[in-house]
VOPA-308978 format. One record per residue (C-alpha): x, y, z; residue in three letters. Coordinates in steps of 0.1 Angstrom, whole numbers, padded with zeros to 4 digits, always signed. Layout:
N
XYZAla;...
# end
This chain:
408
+0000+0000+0000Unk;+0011+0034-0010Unk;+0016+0065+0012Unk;-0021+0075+0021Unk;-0027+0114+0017Unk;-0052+0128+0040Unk;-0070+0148+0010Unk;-0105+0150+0033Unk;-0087+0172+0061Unk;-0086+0200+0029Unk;-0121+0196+0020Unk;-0137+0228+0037Unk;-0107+0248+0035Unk;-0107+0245-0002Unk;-0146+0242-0010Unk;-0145+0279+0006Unk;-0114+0293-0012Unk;-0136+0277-0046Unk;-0163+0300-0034Unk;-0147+0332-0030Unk;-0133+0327-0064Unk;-0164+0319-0082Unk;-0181+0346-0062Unk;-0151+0367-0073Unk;-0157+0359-0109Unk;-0196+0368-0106Unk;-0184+0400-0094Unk;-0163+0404-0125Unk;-0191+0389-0146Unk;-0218+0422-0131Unk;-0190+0446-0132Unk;-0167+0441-0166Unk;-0193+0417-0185Unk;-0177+0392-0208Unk;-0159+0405-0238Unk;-0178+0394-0266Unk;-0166+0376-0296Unk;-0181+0386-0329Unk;-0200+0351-0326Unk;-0221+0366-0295Unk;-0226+0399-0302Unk;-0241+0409-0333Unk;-0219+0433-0354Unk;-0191+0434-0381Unk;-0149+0421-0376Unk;-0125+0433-0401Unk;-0088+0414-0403Unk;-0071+0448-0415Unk;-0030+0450-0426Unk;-0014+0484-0429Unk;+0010+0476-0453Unk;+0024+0502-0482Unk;+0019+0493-0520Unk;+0037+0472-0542Unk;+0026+0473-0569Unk;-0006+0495-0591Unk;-0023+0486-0617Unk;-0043+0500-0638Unk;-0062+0490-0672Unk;-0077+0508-0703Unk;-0094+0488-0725Unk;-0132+0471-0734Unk;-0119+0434-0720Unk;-0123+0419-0685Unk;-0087+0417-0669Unk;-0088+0404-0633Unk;-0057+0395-0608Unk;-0057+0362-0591Unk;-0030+0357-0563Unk;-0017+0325-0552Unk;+0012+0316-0522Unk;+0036+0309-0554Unk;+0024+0327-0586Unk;+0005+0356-0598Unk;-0018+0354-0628Unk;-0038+0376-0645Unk;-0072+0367-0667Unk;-0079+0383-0699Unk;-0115+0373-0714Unk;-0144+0393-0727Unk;-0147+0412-0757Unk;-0116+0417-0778Unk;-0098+0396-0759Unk;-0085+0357-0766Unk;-0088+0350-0734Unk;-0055+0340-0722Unk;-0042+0341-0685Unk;-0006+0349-0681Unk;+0014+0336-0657Unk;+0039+0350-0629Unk;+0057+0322-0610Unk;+0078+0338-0582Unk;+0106+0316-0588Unk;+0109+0334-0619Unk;+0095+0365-0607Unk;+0112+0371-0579Unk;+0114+0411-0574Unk;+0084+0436-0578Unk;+0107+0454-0607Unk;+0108+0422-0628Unk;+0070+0417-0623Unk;+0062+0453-0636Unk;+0084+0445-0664Unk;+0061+0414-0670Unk;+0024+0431-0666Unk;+0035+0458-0686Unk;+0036+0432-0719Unk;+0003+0428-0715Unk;-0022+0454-0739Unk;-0038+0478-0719Unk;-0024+0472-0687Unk;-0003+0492-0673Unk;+0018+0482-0638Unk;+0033+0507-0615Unk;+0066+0502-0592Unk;+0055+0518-0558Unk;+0083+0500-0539Unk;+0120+0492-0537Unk;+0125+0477-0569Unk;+0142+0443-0552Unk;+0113+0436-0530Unk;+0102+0400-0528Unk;+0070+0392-0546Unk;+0067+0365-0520Unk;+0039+0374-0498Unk;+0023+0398-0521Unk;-0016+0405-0509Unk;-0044+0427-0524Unk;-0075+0441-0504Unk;-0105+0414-0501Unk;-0130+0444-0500Unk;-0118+0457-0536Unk;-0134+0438-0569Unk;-0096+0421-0584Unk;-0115+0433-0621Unk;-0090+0459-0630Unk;-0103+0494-0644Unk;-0089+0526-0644Unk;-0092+0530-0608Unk;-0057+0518-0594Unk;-0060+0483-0578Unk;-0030+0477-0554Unk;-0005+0450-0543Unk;+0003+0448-0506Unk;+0037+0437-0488Unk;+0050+0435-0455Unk;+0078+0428-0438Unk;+0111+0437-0415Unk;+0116+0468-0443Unk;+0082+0484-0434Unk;+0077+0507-0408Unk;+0058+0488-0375Unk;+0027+0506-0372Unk;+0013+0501-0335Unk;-0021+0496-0324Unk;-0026+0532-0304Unk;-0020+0539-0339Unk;-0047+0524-0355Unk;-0066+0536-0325Unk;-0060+0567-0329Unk;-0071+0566-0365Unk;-0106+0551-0359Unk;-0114+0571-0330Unk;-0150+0582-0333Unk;-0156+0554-0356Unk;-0189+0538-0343Unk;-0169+0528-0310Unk;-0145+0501-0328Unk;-0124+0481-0308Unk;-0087+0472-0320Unk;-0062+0445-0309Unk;-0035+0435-0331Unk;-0030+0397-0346Unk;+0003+0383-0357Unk;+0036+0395-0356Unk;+0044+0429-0349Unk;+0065+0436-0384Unk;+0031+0421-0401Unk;+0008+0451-0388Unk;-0021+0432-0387Unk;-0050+0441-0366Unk;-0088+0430-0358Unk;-0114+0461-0356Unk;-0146+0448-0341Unk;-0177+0473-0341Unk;-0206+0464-0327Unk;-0242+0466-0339Unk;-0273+0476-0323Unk;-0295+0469-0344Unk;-0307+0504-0355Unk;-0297+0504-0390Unk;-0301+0481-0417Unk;-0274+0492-0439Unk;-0251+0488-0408Unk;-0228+0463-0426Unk;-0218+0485-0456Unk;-0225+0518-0429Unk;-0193+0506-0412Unk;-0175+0492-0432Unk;-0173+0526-0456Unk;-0164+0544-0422Unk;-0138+0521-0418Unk;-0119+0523-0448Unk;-0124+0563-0453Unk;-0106+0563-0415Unk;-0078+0542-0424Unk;-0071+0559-0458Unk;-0072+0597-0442Unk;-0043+0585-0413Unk;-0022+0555-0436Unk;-0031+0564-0474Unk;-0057+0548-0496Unk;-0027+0525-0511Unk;-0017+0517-0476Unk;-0038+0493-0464Unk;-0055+0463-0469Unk;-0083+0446-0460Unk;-0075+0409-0455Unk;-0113+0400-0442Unk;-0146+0409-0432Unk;-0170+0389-0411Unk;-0203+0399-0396Unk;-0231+0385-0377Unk;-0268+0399-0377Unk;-0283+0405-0340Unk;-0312+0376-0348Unk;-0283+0351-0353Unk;-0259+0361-0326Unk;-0289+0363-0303Unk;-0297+0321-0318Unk;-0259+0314-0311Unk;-0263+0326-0274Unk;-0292+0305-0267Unk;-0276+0276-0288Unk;-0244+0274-0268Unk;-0266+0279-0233Unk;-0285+0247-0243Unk;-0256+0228-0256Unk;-0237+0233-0221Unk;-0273+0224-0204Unk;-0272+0194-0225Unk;-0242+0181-0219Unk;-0242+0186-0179Unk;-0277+0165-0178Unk;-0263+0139-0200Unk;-0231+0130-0178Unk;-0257+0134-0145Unk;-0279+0109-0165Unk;-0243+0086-0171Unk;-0230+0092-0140Unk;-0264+0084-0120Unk;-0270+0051-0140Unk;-0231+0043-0134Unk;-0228+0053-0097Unk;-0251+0058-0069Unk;-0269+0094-0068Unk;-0248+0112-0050Unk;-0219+0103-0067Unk;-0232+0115-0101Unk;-0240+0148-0080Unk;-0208+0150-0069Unk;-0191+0147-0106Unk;-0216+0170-0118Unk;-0207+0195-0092Unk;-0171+0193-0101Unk;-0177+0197-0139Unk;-0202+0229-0130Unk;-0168+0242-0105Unk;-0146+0241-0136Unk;-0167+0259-0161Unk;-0173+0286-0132Unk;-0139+0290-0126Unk;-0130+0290-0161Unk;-0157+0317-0172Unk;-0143+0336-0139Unk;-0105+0335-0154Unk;-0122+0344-0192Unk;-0138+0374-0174Unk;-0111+0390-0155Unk;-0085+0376-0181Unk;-0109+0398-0207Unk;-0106+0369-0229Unk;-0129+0370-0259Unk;-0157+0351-0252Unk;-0166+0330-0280Unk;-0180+0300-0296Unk;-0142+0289-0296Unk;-0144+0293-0256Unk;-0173+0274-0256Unk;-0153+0248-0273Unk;-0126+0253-0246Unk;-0152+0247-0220Unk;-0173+0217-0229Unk;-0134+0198-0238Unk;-0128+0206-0199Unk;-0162+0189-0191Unk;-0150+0163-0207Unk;-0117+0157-0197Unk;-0128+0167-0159Unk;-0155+0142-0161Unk;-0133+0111-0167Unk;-0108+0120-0146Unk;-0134+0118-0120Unk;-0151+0086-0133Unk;-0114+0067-0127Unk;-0113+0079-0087Unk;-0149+0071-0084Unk;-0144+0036-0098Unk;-0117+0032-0078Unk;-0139+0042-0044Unk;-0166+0015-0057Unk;-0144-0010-0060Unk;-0123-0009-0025Unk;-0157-0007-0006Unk;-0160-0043-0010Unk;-0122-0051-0006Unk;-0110-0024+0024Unk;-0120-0023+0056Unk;-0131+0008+0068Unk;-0154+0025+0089Unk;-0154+0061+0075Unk;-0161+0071+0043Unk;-0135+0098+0046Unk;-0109+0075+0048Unk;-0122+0051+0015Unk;-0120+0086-0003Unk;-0085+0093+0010Unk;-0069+0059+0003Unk;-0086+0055-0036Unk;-0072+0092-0040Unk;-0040+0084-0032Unk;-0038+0051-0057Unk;-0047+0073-0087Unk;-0028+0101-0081Unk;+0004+0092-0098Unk;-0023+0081-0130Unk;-0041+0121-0123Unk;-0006+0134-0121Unk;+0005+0118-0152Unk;-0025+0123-0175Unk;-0021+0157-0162Unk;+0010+0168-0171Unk;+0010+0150-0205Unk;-0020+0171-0214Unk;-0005+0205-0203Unk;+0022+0195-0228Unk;+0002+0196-0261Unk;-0018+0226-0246Unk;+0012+0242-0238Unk;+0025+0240-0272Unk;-0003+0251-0285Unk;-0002+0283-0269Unk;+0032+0288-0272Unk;+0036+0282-0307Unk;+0001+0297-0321Unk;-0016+0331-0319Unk;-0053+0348-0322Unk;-0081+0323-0309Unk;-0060+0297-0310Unk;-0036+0310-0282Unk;-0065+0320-0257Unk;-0083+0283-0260Unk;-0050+0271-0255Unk;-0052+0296-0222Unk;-0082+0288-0210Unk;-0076+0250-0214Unk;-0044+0252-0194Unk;-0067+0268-0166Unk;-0094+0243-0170Unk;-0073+0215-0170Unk;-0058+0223-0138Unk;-0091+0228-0121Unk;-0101+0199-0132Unk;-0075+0179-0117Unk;-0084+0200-0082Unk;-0121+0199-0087Unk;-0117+0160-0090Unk;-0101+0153-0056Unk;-0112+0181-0036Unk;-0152+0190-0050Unk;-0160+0160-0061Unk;-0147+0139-0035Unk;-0154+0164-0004Unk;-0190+0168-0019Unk;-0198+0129-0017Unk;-0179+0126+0016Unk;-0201+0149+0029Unk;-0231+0134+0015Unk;-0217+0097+0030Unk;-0206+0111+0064Unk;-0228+0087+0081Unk;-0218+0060+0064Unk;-0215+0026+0077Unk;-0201-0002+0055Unk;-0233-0030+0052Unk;-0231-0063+0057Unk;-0226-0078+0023Unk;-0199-0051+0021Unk;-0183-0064+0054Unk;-0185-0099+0044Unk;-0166-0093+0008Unk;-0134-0068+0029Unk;-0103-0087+0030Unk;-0079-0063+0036Unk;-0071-0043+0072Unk;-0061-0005+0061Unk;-0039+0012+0087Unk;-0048+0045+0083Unk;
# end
């Protein structure tokens, strides 16, 4: 027999400190509110890169010339009216400066190709703007590029630049040499044209502070109030759901108050985990609520394994407190919690190490849901059905089937 840890003597001291922090995060929840994804709260996201031009072109003629841009290659269509229709190709192997790719466009009729940057920077990585038709006209269409050569722009930048735009809110994605940044505006609902409304206010902003050839939009999401309002209710239900469908597992599995017990713990973590999303100002969004129901899951088996364990030395240990059956099938699995623990926290920490955007803050929220799930396992779970068995007497088919004298 193992060392036996005396995990019930902790029971009320850390069911209160659970408290004050859940408390704590309904504070936070009244106060500061969450900080609502695009998914939740009905509005418009724009993926924006200030980034100075490459490339313009321009073209003068009755055909229909668009630009298509690929990771390796550039090409651009020409069909329509006077026109054979041919596509000409710019591999950037071959291509591999912006002064030999003018040089190239400009063979083509009509077209013309202007050399806004140095003339031996990489076409690799070249980008236009998503919310400009890539049909060419006489109205310049421009090629993007960014890197350690271009001036950082900062977010109290871009800030400072959409001030006054229908209350945007800026935070800035990728690297900082990229410039890339996420302006989220909200909508309430009061104008129908709000889409097109703020988008237009948008671009006019960034043109009057960067330059209408300095920027790019990279893309544009947004989300009507009647379908943000569906998601909200959607994602309360699915939660719902799946905390009634491991009571109903955990109930048919165990006695009663053993499913409570689980269910308890699996409610603690996605308290304690909204409570860190809150006061970490997190964005709250469907990719949380991914990050939450993966905790329920990997909370509830983790408690499953120490309740099985409690079931099965009931018939094998004898001992006269319930307490002590919880302390001693603890203390078997911990190495096993311990282990599957830390072996998690690896891939999540990866992930959040080596990943950005929504992608780093589920990795975040896991890492904190992960860890109180491995304390909500031992210490709510197990001190909730302790307290619910503190009567508890070992019966006699239970007496007759122990075998083994537990010093404790």
């Amino acid at each position: 027999m193992k060392k036996i840890i005396h995990f019930s003597k902790l029971f009320v001291p850390f069911a209160i400190m659970s408290v004050a922090i859940i408390l704590f995060g309904v504070f936070g929840l009244v106060t500061k509110g969450f900080n609502l994804g695009i998914d939740f709260q009905a509005g418009l996201i724009q993926e924006v890169a200030i980034a100075p031009s490459a490339v313009e072109l321009t073209y003068d003629g009755s055909a229909t010339v668009s630009v298509q841009l690929q990771n390796t290659s550039m090409s651009i269509v020409v069909a329509g009216v006077g026109a054979q229709n041919e596509t000409f190709d710019y591999p950037y192997v071959t291509y591999d400066t912006v002064e030999k790719l003018v040089d190239g466009i400009n063979t083509i009729d009509d077209v013309t190709a202007v050399l806004k940057a140095a003339p031996q920077t990489s076409t690799v990585g070249l980008f236009g703007n998503s919310a400009v038709s890539t049909v060419l006209s006489d109205i310049p269409y421009y090629l993007h590029y960014s890197g350690s050569d271009t001036p950082n722009i900062t977010i109290e930048q871009v800030r400072s630049a959409l001030e006054g735009t229908l209350d945007a809110v800026v935070k800035q994605t990728g690297k900082a040499e990229e410039n890339t940044f996420q302006i989220r505006v909200s909508d309430d609902g009061t104008d129908p044209e709000v889409s097109h409304t703020i988008q237009r206010s948008i671009a006019n902003s960034l043109a009057d502070a960067f330059g209408a050839d300095n920027y790019a939009i990279m893309q544009t999401d947004f989300i009507g109030s009647s379908f943000s309002s569906t998601l909200v209710s959607s994602s309360v239900l699915l939660v719902l759901g799946a905390l009634a469908l491991i009571l109903i597992y955990a109930s048919i599995r165990f006695h009663w108050d053993f499913a409570l017990g689980a269910v308890l713990a699996v409610i603690h973590d996605a308290l304690i985990m909204i409570t860190f999303i809150v006061w970490a100002r997190l964005e709250f969004n469907s990719t949380m609520i991914a990050a939450i129901l993966t905790i329920v899951g990997y909370s509830i088996n983790d408690t499953i394994v120490i309740f099985d364990r409690v079931r099965e030395n009931q018939s094998l240990l004898k001992v006269n407190k319930f307490s002590k059956l919880i302390d001693i099938s603890m203390s078997e699995t911990l190495t096993r919690t311990i282990i599957t623990s830390l072996t998690t926290l690896l891939a999540v920490f990866s992930l959040y190490f080596f990943t950005s955007g929504d992608m780093k803050e589920f990795a975040l929220a896991l890492i904190v849901g992960i860890v109180s799930g491995t304390y909500s396992t031992i210490y709510i779970a197990g001190g909730f059905t302790t307290l619910c068995r503190r009567n508890w007497k070992p019966s006699d088919e239970e007496k007759a089937s122990q075998v083994k004298v537990v010093e404790y």
